[in-house]
C-alpha positions as CSV (number, residue, x, y, z in Angstrom):
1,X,-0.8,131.9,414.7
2,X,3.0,132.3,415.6
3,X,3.3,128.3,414.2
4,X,1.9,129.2,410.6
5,X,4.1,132.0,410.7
6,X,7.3,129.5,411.4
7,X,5.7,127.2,408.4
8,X,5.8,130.3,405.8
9,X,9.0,131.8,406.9
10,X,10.6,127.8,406.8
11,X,8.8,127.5,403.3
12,X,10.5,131.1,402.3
13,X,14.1,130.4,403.3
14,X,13.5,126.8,402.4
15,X,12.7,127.7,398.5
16,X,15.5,131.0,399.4
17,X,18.5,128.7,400.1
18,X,17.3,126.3,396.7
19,X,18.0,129.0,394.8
20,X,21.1,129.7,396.2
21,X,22.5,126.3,396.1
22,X,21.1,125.4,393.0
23,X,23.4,124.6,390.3
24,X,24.6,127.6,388.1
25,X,24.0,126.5,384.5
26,X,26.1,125.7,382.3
27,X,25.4,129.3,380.0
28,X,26.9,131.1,383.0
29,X,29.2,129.0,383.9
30,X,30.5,129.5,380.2
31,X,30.4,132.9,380.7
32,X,32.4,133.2,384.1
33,X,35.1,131.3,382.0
34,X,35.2,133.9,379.9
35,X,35.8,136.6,381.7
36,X,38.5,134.5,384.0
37,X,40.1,134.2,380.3
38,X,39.8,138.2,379.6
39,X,41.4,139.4,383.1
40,X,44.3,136.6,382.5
41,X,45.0,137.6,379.9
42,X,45.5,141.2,380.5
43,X,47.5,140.4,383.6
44,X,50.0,138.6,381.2
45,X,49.0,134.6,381.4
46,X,47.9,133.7,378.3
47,X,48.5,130.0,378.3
48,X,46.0,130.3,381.6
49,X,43.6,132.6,379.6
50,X,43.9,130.5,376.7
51,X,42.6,127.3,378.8
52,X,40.4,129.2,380.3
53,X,38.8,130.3,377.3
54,X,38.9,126.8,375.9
55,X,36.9,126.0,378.8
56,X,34.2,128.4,378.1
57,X,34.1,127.1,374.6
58,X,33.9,123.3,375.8
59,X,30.5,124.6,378.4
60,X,29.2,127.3,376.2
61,X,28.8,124.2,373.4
62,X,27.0,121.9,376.4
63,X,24.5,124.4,377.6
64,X,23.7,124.3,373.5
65,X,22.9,120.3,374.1
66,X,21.8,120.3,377.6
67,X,20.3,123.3,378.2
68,X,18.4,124.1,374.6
69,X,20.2,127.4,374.3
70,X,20.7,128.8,371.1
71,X,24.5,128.6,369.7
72,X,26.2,131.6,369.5
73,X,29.1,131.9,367.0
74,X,30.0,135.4,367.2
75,X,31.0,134.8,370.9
76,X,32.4,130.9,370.1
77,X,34.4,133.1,367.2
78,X,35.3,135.8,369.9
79,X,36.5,133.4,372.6
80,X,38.3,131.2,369.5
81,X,40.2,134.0,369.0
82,X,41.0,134.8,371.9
83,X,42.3,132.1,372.8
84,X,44.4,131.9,369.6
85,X,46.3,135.4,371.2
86,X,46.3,133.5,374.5
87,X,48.5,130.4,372.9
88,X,50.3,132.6,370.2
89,X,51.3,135.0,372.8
90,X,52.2,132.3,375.3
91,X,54.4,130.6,372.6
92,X,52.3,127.5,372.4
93,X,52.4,127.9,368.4
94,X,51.1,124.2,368.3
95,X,48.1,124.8,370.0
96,X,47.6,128.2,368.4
97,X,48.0,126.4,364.7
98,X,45.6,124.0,366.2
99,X,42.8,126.8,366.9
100,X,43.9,128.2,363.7
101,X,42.2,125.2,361.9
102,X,39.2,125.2,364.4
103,X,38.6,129.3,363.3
104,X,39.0,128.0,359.6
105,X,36.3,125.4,359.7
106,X,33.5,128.1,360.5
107,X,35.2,131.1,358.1
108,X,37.3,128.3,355.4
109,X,37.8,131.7,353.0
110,X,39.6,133.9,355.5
111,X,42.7,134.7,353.8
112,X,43.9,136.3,357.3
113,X,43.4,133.1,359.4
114,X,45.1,131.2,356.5
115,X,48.2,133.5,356.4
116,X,48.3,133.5,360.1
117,X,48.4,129.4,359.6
118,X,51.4,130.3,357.1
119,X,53.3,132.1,358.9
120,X,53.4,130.2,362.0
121,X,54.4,127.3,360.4
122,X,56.8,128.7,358.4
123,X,58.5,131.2,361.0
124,X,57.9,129.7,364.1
125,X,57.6,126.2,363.7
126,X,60.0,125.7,360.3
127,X,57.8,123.6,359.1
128,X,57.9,125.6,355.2
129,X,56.3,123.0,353.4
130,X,53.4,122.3,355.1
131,X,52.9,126.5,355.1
132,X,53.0,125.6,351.0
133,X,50.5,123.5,351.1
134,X,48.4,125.7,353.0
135,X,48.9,128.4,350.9
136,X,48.2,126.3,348.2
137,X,45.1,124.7,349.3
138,X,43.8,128.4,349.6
139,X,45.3,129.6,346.3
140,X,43.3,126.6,344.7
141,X,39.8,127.4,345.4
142,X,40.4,131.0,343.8
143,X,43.4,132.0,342.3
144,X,45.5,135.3,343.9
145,X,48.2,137.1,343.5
146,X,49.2,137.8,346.7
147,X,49.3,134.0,347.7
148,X,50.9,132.7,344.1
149,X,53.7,135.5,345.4
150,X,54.1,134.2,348.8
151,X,54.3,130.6,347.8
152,X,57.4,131.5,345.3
153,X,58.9,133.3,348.2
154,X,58.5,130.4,350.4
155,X,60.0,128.0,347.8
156,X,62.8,130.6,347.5
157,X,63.1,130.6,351.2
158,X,64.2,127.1,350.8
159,X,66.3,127.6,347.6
160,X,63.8,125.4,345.8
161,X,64.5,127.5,342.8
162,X,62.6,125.4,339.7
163,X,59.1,125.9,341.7
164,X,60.0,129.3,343.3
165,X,60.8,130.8,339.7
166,X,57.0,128.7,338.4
167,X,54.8,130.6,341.0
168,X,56.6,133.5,340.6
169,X,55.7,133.0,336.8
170,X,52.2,131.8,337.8
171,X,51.9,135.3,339.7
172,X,53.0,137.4,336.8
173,X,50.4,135.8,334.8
174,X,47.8,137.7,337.0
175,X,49.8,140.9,337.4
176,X,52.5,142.3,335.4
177,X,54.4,143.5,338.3
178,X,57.9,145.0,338.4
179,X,58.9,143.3,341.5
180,X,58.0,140.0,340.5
181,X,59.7,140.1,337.5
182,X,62.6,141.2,339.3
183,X,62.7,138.4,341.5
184,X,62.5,135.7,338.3
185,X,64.8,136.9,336.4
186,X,67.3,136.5,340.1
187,X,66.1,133.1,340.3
188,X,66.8,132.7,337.0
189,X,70.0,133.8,337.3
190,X,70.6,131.6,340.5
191,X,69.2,128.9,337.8
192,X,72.0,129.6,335.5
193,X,69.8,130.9,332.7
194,X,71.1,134.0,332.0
195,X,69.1,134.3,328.8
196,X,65.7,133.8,330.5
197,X,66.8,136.1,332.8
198,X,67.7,139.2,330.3
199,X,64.2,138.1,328.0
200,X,61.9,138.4,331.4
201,X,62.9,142.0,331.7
202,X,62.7,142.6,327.7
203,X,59.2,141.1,327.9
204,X,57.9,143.2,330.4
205,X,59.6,145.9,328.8
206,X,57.2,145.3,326.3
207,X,54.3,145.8,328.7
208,X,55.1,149.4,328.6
209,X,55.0,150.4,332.3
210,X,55.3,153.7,333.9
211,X,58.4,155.6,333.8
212,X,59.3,155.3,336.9
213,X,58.9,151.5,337.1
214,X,60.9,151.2,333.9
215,X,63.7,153.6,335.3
216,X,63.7,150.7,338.2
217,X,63.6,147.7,335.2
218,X,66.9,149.7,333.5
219,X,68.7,149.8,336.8
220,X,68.3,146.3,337.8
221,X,69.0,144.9,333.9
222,X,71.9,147.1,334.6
223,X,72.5,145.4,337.9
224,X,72.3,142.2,336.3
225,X,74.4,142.6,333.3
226,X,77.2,143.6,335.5
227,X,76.7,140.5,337.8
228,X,77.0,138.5,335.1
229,X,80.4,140.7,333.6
230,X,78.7,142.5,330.9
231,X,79.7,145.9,331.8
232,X,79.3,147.6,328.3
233,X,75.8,146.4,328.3
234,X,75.4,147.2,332.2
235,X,76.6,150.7,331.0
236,X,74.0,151.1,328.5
237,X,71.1,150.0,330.9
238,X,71.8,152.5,333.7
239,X,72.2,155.2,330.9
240,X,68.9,154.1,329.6
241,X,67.4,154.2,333.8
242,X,69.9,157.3,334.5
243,X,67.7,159.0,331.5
244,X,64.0,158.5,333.1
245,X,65.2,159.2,336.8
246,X,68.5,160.8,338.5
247,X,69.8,158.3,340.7
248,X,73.0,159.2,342.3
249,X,73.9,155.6,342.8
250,X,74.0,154.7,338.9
251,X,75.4,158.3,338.3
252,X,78.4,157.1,340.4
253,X,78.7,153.8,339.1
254,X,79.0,155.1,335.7
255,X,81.3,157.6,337.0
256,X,83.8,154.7,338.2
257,X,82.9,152.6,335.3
258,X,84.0,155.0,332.6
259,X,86.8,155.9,334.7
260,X,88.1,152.3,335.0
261,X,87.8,151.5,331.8
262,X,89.9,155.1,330.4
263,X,86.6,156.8,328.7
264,X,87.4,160.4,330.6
265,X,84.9,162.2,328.2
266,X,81.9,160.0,329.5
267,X,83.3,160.2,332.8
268,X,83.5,163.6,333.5
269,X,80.4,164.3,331.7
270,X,78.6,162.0,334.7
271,X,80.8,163.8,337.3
272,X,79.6,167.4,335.6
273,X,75.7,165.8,336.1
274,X,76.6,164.6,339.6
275,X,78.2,168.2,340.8
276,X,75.3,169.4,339.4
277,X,72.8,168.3,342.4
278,X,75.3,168.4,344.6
279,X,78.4,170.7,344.7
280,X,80.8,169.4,347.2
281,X,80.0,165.2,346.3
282,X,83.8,164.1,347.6
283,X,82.9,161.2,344.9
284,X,82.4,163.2,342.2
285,X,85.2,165.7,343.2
286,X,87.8,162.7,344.0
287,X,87.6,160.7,340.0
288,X,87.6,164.7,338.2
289,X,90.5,164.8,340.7
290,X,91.8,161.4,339.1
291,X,91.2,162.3,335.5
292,X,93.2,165.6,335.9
293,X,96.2,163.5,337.1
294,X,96.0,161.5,334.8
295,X,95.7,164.2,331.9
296,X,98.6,166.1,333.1
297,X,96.4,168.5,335.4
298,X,98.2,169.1,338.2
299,X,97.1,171.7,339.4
300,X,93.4,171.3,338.5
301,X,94.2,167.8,340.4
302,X,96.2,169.2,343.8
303,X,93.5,172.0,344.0
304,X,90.4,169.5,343.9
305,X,92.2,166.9,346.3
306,X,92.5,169.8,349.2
307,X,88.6,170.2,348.5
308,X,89.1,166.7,349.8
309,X,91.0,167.2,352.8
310,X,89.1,165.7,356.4
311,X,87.0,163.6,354.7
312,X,86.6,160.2,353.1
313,X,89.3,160.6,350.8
314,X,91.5,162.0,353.3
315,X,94.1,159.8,353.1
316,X,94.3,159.4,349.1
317,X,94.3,163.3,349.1
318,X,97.2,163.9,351.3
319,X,99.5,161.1,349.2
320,X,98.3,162.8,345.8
321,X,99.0,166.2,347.5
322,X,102.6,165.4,348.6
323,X,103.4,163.7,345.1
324,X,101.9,166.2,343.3
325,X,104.5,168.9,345.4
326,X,107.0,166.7,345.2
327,X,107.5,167.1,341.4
């Protein structure tokens, strides 16, 4: 009795200690790599979480062949990504471009995994061209915006000006936007081609765009005929902008301009608009200061230069003073 008792308990801790010492499969085994990944990662070693999770990729694909199991590409796509943020974060930007491109083969129209590619290459790596290609080999399957934009600013990054101002063109074609038009008509005056660059504002002009967005398009023609020397017609631009939309900035650049060029009537008409959102501007208060000197005001002038006293125009304020005494 006590000997068959012996043979079942043997049998029992025989077939117990199989199951204890049997080989984990390779599914688990997978799945411990994973979570090694997840807690290195959160303790800050993501080169070591990203081999980890490599790892678990590499078994969790051999219990597929080995072991029968299903494949299961939402937690090969998890673990992919994952260990992209391991090698991104880790500064491996090699081995995070070349996760990248295995993420792209099983979702090839993600535009965020394709930027991601872009970027890294560009920023990271300074490899700009090949981010143009990959923009472009995206951009060619289905035309965007967004992309045609971000391959003229990546030619532009470059100064490869002909084919930065062409996609920015390209670009326009899908969107008549204010900001791209902006940017061609700089190239085009980087370019030299300061007639292309006045007729791509006049043509979108033409496209009849919001008021404030044409306000914008005034001030930068404005901006660009005075780059270029063309003040009178730089003038009349920011008038046109001024017109649709106060803006301080142009106020007080025709201010100077006017005043520069002897046309007090203009001028103090722009300092009158100027004082009128704001009382004590020291800008506006320093040229109607000027203009009274120069129009025999002197005392208009030495009172408005001690409104002036302590501040930017200090200095200025205390010479014009003293002359101004002084006579």
């Amino acid at each position: 009795m006590h000997k068959k008792i012996f043979v079942i308990l043997l049998i029992i801790m025989t077939a117990f200690a199989s199951i204890l010492w049997a080989e984990k499969s390779l599914e688990r085994i997978a799945n411990e790599k994973g979570v090694e990944g997840e807690t290195l990662f959160n303790e800050g070693k993501y080169l070591e979480a990203a081999s980890k999770f490599e790892t678990a990729i590499a078994k969790l694909k051999e219990a597929v062949k080995k072991e029968g199991i299903p494949l299961d590409n939402e937690k090969i796509s998890k673990w992919l990504e994952n260990t992209f943020q391991g090698y991104f974060q880790g500064k491996d930007f090699e081995n995070a471009i070349r996760i990248l491109d295995e993420r792209l083969k099983l979702d090839p129209d993600n535009y965020k995994l394709m930027n991601n590619k872009a970027i890294i290459l560009k920023k990271y790596l300074g490899r700009v061209d090949e981010a143009i290609i990959v923009l472009q080999k995206y951009n060619n399957k289905k035309r965007s915006f967004k992309v045609e934009k971000k391959i003229a600013g990546y030619y532009s990054a470059i100064e490869d000006y002909q084919n930065a101002v062409k996609w920015y063109n390209k670009a326009y074609e899908l969107k008549k936007d204010s900001k791209v038009i902006k940017n061609i008509a700089n190239l085009y005056i980087k370019l030299g081609k300061n007639a292309e660059a006045i007729k791509a504002y006049e043509d979108f002009i033409l496209t009849n765009p919001k008021e404030n967005v044409l306000a914008q398009t005034y001030k930068n023609m404005g901006s660009l005929y005075e780059n270029i020397g063309s003040y009178s017609k730089a003038n009349v631009h920011y008038e046109k902008s001024l017109a649709l939309k106060y803006d301080k900035d142009i106020n007080l650049k025709l201010i100077i301009s006017y005043y520069d060029n002897d046309n007090f009537a203009m001028a103090k008409e722009k300092i009158n608009q100027h004082l009128g959102k704001k009382s004590s501007d020291a800008d506006a208060i320093y040229y109607r200061a000027m203009i009274k000197v120069n129009e025999e005001d002197k005392p208009g002038a030495k009172a408005d230069f001690q409104k002036l006293l302590g501040g930017k125009y200090d200095k200025s304020a205390k010479g014009w003073i003293e002359s101004i005494e002084s006579e």
